[in-house]
C-alpha positions as a Markdown table, in Angstrom:
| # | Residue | x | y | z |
|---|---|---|---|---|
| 1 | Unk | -17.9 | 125.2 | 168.4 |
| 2 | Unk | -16.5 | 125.1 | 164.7 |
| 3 | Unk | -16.4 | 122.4 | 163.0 |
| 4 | Unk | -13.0 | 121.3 | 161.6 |
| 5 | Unk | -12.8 | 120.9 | 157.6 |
| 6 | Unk | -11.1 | 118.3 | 157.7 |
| 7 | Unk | -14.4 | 115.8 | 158.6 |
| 8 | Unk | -16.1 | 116.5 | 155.2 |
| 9 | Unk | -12.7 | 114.7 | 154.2 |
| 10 | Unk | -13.0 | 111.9 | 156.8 |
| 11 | Unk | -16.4 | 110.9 | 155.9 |
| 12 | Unk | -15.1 | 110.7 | 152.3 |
| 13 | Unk | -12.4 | 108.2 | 152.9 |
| 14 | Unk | -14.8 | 106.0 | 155.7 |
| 15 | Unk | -17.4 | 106.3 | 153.1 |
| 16 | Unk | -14.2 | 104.8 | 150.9 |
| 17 | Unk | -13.2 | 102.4 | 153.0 |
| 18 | Unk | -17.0 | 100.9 | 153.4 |
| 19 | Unk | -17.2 | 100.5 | 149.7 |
| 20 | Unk | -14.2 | 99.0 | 149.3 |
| 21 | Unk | -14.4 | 96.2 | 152.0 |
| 22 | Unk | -17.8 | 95.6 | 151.1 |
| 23 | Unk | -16.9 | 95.3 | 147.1 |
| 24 | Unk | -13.9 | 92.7 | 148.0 |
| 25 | Unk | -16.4 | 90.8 | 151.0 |
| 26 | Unk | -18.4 | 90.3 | 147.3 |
| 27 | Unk | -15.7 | 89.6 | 145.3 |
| 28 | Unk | -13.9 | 87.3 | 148.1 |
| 29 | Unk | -17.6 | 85.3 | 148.1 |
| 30 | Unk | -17.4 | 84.9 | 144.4 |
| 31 | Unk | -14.4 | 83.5 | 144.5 |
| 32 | Unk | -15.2 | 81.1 | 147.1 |
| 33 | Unk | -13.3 | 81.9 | 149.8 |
| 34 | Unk | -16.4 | 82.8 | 152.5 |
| 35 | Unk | -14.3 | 83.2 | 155.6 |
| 36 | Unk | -12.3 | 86.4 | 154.1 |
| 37 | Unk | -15.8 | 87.6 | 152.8 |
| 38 | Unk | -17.0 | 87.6 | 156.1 |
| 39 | Unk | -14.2 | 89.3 | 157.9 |
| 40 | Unk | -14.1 | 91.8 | 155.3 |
| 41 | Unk | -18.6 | 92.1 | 155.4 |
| 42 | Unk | -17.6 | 92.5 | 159.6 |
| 43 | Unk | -15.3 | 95.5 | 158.5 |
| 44 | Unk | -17.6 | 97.4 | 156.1 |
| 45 | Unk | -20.2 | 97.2 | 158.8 |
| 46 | Unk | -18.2 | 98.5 | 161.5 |
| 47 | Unk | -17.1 | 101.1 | 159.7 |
| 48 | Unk | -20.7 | 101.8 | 158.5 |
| 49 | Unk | -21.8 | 101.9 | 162.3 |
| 50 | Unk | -18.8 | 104.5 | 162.6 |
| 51 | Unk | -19.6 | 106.7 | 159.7 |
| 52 | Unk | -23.0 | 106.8 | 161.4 |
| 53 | Unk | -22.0 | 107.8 | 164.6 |
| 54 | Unk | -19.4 | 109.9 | 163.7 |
| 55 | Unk | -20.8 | 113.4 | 165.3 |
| 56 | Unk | -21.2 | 111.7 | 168.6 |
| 57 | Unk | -17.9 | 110.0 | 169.1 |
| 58 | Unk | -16.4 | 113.9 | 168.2 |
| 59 | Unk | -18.4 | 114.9 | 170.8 |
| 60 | Unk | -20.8 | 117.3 | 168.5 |
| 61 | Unk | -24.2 | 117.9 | 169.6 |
| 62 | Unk | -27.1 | 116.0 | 167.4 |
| 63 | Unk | -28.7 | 118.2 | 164.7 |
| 64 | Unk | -32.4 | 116.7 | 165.3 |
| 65 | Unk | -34.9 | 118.3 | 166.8 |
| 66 | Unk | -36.8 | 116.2 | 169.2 |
């Protein structure tokens, strides 16, 4: 099955979206509000487990070799 071109693009704006809710969980920390740091720490790491699982939840088949 071919892969559609538009995931290369996906991964960009998850990879995007990771960054940015981890840089404002930081920020949010710095400025001493913790429970919007935490929500926003919660986010980039769901989305991280996302990113990483991407080729599964599209239903591609794994590229290791086991």
């Amino acid at each position: 099955m071919a892969r559609s071109s538009l995931i290369p693009f996906h991964r960009v704006l998850i990879s995007a979206g990771i960054l940015f809710c981890a840089g404002f969980a930081v920020w949010s920390w710095l400025a001493a509000s913790p429970t919007l740091a935490v929500v926003f720490a919660i986010l980039a790491a769901a989305l991280g487990i996302y990113l990483w699982n991407l080729n599964r939840i599209l239903g591609y088949p794994s590229d290791r070799r086991d």
